[in-house]
Structures are given as C-alpha cells and as structure tokens.
ChimeraX commands (.cxc) that place a marker at each C-alpha (Angstrom):
marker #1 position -59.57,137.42,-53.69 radius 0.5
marker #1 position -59.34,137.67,-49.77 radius 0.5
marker #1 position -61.76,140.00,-47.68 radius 0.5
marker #1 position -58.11,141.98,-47.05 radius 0.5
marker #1 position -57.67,142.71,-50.31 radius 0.5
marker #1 position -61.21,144.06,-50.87 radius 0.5
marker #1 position -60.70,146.39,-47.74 radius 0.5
marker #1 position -57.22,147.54,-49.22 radius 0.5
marker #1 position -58.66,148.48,-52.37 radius 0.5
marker #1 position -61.58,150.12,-51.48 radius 0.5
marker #1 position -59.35,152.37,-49.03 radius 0.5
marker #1 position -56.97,153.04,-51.70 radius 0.5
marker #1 position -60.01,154.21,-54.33 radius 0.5
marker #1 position -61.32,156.10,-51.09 radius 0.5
marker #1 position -57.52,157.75,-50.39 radius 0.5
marker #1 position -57.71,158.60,-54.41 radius 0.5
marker #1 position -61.01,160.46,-53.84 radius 0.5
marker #1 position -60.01,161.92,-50.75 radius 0.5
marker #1 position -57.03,163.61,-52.06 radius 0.5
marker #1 position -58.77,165.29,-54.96 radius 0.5
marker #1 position -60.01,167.32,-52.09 radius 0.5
marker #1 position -56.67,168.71,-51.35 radius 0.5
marker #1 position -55.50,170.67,-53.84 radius 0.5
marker #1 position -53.58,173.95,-54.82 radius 0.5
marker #1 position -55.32,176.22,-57.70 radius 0.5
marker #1 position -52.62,177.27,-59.73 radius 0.5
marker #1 position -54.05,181.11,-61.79 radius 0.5
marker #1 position -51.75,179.86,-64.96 radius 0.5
marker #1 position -53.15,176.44,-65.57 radius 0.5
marker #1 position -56.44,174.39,-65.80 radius 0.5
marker #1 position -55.02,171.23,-63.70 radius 0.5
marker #1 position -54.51,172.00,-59.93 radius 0.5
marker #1 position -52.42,170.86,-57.80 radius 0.5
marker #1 position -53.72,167.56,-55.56 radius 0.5
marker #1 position -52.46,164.59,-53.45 radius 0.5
marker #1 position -53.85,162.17,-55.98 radius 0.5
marker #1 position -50.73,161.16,-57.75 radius 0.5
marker #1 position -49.29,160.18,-54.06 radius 0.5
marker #1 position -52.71,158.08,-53.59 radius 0.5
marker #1 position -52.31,156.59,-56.96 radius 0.5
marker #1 position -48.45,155.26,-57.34 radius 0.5
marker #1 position -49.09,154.12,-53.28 radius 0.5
marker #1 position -51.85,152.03,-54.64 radius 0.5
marker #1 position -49.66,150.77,-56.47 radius 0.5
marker #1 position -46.73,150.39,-54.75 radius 0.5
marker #1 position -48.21,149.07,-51.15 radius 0.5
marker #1 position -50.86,146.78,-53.26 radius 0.5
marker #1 position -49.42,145.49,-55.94 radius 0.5
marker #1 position -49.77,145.82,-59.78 radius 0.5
marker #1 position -53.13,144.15,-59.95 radius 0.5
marker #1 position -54.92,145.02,-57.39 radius 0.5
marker #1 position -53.44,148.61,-57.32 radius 0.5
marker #1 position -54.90,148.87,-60.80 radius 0.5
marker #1 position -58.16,147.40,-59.15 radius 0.5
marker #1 position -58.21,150.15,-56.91 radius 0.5
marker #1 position -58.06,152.96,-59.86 radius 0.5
marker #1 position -60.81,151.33,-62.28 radius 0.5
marker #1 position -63.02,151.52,-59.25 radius 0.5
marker #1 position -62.09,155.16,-58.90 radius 0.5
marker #1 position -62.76,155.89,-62.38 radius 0.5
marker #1 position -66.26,154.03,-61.91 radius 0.5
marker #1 position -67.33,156.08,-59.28 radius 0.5
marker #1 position -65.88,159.77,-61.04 radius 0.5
marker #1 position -67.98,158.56,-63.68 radius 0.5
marker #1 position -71.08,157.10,-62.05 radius 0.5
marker #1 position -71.55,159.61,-58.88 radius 0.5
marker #1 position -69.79,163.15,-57.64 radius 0.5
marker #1 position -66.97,162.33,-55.53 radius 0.5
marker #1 position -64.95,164.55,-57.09 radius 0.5
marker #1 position -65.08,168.47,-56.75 radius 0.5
marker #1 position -65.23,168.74,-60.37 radius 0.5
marker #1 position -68.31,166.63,-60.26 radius 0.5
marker #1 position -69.03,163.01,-62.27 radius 0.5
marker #1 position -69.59,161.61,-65.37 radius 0.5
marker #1 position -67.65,161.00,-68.17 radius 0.5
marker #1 position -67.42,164.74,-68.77 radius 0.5
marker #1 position -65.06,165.18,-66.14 radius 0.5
marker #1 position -62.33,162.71,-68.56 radius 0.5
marker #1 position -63.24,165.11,-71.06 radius 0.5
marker #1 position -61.33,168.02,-69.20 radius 0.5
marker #1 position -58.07,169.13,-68.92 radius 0.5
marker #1 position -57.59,166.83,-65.42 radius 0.5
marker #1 position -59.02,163.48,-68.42 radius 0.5
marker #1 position -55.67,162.75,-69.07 radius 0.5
marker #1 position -54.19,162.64,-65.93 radius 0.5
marker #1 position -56.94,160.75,-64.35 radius 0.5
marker #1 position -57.05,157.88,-67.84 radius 0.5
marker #1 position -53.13,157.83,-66.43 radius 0.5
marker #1 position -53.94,156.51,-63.21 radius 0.5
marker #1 position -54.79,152.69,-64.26 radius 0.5
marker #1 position -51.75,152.97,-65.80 radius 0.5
marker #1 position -49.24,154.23,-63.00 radius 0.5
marker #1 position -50.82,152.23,-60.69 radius 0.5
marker #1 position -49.71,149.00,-62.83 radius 0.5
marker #1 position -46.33,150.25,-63.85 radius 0.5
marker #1 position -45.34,151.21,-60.19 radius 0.5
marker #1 position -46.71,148.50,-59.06 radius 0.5
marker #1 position -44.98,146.00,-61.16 radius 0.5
marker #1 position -41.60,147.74,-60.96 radius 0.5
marker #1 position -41.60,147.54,-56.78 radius 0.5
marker #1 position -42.73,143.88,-57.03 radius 0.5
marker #1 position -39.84,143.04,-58.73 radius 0.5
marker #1 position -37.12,144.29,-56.03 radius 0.5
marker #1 position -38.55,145.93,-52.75 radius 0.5
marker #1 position -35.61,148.51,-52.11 radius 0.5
marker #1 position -35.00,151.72,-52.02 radius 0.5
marker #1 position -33.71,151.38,-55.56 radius 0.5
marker #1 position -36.73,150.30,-57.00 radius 0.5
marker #1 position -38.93,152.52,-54.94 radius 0.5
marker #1 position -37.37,155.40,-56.27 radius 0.5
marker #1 position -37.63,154.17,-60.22 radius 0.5
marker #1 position -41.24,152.71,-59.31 radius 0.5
marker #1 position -42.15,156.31,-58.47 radius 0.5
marker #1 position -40.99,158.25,-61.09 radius 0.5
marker #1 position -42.47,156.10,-63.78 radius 0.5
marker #1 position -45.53,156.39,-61.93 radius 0.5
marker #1 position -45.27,159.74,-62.25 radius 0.5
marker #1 position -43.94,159.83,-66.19 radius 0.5
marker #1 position -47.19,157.34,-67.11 radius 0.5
marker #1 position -49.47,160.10,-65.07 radius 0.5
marker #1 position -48.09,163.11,-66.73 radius 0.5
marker #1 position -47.32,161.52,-70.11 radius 0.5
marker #1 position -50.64,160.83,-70.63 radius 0.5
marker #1 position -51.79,164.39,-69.11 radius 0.5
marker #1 position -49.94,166.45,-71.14 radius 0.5
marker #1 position -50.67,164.90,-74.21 radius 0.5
marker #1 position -54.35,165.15,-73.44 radius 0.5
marker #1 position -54.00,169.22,-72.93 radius 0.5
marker #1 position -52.04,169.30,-76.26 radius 0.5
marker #1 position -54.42,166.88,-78.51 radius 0.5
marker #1 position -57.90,167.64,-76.46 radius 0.5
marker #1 position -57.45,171.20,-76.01 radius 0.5
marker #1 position -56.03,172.56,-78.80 radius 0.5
marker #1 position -52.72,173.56,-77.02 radius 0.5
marker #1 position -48.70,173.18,-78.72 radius 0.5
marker #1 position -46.81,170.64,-76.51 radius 0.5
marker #1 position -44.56,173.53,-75.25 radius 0.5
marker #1 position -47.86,175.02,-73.61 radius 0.5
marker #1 position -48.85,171.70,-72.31 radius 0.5
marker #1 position -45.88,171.47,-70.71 radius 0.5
marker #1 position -45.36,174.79,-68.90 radius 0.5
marker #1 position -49.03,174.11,-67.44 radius 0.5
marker #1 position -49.05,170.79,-67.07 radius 0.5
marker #1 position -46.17,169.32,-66.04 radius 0.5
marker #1 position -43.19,172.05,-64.80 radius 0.5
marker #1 position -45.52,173.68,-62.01 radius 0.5
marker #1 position -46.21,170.61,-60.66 radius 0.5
marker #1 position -42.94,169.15,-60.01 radius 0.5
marker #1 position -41.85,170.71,-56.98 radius 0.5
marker #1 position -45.27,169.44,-55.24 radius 0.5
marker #1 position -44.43,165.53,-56.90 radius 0.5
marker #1 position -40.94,166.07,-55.01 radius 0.5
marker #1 position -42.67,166.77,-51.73 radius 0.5
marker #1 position -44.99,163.90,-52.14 radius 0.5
marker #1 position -42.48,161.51,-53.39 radius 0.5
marker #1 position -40.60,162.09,-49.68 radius 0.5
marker #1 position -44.15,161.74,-48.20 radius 0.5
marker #1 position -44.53,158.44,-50.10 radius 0.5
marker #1 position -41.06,157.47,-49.30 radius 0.5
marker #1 position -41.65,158.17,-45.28 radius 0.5
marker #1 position -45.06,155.98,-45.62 radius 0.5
marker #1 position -44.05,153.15,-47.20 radius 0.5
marker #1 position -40.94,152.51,-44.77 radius 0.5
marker #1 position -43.65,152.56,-41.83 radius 0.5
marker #1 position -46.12,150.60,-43.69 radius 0.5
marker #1 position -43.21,147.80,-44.92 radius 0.5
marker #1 position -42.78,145.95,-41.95 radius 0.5
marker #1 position -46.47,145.64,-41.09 radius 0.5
marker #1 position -47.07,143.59,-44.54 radius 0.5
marker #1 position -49.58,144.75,-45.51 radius 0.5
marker #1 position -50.32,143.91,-48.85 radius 0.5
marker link #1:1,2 radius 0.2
marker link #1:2,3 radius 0.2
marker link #1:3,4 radius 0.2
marker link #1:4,5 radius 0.2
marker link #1:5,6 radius 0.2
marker link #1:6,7 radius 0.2
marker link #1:7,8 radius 0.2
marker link #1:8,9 radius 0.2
marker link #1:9,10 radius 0.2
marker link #1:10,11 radius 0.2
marker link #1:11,12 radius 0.2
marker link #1:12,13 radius 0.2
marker link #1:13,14 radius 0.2
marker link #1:14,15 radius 0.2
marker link #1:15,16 radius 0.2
marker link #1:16,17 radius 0.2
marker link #1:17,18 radius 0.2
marker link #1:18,19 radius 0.2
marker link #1:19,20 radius 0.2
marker link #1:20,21 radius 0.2
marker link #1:21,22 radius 0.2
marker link #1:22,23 radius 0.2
marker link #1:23,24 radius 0.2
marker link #1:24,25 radius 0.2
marker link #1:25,26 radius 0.2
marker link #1:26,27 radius 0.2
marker link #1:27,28 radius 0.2
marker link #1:28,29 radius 0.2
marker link #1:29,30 radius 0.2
marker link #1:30,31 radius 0.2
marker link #1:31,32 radius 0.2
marker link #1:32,33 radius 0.2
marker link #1:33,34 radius 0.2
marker link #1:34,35 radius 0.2
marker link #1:35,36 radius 0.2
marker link #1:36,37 radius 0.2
marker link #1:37,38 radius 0.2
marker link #1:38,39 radius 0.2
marker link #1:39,40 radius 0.2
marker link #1:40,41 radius 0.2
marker link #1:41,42 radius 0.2
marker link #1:42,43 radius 0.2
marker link #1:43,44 radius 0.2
marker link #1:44,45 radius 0.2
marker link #1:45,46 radius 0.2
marker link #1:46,47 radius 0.2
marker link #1:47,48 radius 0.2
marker link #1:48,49 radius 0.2
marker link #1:49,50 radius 0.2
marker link #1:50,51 radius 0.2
marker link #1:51,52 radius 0.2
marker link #1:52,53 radius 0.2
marker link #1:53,54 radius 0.2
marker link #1:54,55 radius 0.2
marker link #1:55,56 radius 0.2
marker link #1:56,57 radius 0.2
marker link #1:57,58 radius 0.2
marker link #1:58,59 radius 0.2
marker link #1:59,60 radius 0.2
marker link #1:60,61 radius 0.2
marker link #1:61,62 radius 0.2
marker link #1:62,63 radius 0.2
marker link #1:63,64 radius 0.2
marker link #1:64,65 radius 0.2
marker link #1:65,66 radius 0.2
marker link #1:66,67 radius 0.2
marker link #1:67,68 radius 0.2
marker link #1:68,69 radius 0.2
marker link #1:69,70 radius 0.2
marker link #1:70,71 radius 0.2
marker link #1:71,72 radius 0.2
marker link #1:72,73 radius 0.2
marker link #1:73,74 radius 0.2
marker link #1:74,75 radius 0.2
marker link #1:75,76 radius 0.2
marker link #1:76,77 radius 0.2
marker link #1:77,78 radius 0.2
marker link #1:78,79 radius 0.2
marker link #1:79,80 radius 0.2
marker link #1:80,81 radius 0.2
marker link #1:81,82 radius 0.2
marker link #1:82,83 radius 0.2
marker link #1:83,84 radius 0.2
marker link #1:84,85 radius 0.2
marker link #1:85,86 radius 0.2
marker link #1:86,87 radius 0.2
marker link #1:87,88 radius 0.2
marker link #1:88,89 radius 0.2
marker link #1:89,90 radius 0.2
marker link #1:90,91 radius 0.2
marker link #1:91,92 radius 0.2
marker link #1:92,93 radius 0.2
marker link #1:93,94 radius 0.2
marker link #1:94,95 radius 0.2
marker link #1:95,96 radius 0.2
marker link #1:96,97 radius 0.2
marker link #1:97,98 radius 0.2
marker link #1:98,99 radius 0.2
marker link #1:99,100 radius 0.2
marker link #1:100,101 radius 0.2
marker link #1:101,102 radius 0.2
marker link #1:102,103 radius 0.2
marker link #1:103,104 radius 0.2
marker link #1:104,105 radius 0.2
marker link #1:105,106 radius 0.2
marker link #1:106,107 radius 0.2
marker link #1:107,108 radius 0.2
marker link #1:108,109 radius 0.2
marker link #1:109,110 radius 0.2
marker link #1:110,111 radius 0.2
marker link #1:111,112 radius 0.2
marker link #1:112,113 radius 0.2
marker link #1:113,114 radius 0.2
marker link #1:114,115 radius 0.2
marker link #1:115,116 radius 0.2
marker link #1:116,117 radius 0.2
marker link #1:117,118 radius 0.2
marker link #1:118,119 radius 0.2
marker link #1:119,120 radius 0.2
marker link #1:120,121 radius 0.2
marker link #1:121,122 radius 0.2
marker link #1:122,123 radius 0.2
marker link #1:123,124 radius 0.2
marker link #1:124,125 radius 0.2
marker link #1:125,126 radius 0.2
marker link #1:126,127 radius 0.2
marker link #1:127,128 radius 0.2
marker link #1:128,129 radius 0.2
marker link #1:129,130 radius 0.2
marker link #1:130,131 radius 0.2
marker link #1:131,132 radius 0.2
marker link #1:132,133 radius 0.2
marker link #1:133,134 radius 0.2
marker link #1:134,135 radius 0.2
marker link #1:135,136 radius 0.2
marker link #1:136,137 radius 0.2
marker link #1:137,138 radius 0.2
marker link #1:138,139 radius 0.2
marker link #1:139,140 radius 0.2
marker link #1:140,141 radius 0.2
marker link #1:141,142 radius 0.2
marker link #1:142,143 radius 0.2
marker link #1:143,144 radius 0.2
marker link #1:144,145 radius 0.2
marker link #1:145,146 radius 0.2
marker link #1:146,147 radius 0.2
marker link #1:147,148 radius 0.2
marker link #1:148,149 radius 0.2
marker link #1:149,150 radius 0.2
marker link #1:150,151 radius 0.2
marker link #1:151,152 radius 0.2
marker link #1:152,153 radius 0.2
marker link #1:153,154 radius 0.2
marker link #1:154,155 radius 0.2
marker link #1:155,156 radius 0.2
marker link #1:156,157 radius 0.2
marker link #1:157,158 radius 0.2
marker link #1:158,159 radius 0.2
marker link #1:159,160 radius 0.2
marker link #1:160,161 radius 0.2
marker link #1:161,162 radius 0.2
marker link #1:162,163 radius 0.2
marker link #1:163,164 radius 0.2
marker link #1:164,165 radius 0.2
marker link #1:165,166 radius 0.2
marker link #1:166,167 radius 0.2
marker link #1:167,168 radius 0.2
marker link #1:168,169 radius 0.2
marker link #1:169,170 radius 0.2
marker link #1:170,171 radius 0.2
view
C-alpha cells in the first residue's frame, strides 16, 4: 500500500466523521439527517472498493474506540437506532465501489450510488424494525422516506465532486 493511499483513506474516515457533524434533527424520527452517506459511497466511489471499505472499518474503529461522533463512542452507539446505518457503511463503500470500477461513466455512477444508498438504508431500516421493536412500515416512514429528498441533494453534490475530482486521478 502506497503513502497516497494511506493519506486518501485517512481523509475519507476523517470526511465520514466530519459529516456526522452536519446534520438535520428530524422531531418524527430517531436517525437525523447527516452528510455521511455522501462521505461514505465517495469513499467508495473516488477510492475504490478496497480501500474505500478500508476507510469505513477505520471509521467504525474510532466510533467505537474514542468520541468522534456527537452521539459519543463505543459499541453502544451500533446499538442505536443510527447501528444499522453505520454496520451499512463497510458495505456501501464496497458495493459502490466495485460497481464504478467496473465502468467509470455517468451510467455507472448513477447505479454505483443508489446501491450505495439501498446497502446503507437496507441495513438501517431493518435494524429499527428488528433492534427496536418497530413494524417495517414504521421503519420505513422514519427511516428511510424523510431522508430521501436530502440523498437526492447529495447525490447531485456527489455527482458535481466527482466530475472535478476525475481528471485529477486521484485514486
């Protein structure tokens, strides 16, 4: 692994962190609103399936290890109703990842980001409706619906960043 590498996924995990900050608190739900899913399927996306995934597990060490997270550390925090979505990062960092890899156009950005975004809220809901006692209809109406205008925003965020950051080469 190059010194590049190292410095792209330690940003990435330090983007992740950073936009846990941002958020939105939403009365009707427990999950807020935040720029992590854009951090996450970028990692992704701009580094690659592996080392995107890299990126996350070192996120998920530090949530675990120290508080870098306004909700605080340990493994407690996976225990709450953000658990799920944050177990789904790993996950849609590989799967977008992977997908871009395989054709960098517009085409594939569009289907890498959505499955990002299925693998993040799959596994988010499901954790509201087995880990907190909820119906999936519930799970859904707070954690999934209310968040999709926001993904839309930050998919044409995403969208606007990785055409700058393409030509550079980064990854």
């Amino acid at each position: 692994m190059k010194t590049k590498d190292l410095i792209l996924i330690s940003f990435f995990t330090a983007l992740t962190v950073i936009c846990s900050y941002i958020k939105i608190i939403l009365p009707f739900t427990p999950v807020p609103v935040t720029f992590q899913t854009l951090a996450v399927i970028l990692s992704g996306i701009i580094l690659g399936p592996v080392n995107g995934i890299l990126s996350q597990i070192l996120f998920l060490a530090l949530i675990i290890l120290f508080p870098v997270i306004p909700s605080g550390s340990s493994l407690a925090v996976l225990y709450g109703p953000t658990g799920g979505y944050i177990s789904g990062f790993i996950f849609s960092a590989f799967i977008s990842g992977y997908i871009y890899k395989r054709k960098k156009d517009d085409k594939h950005l569009i289907i890498a980001y959505i499955f990002g975004l299925l693998v993040i809220f799959a596994s988010g809901v499901l954790w509201l409706a087995l880990g907190h006692n909820m119906n999936f209809i519930s799970a859904l109406t707070v954690g999934l619906i209310p968040f999709i205008p926001g993904e839309i925003i930050k998919f044409l965020l995403a969208v606007a960043i990785i055409k700058r950051i393409e030509p550079l080469k980064i990854a």
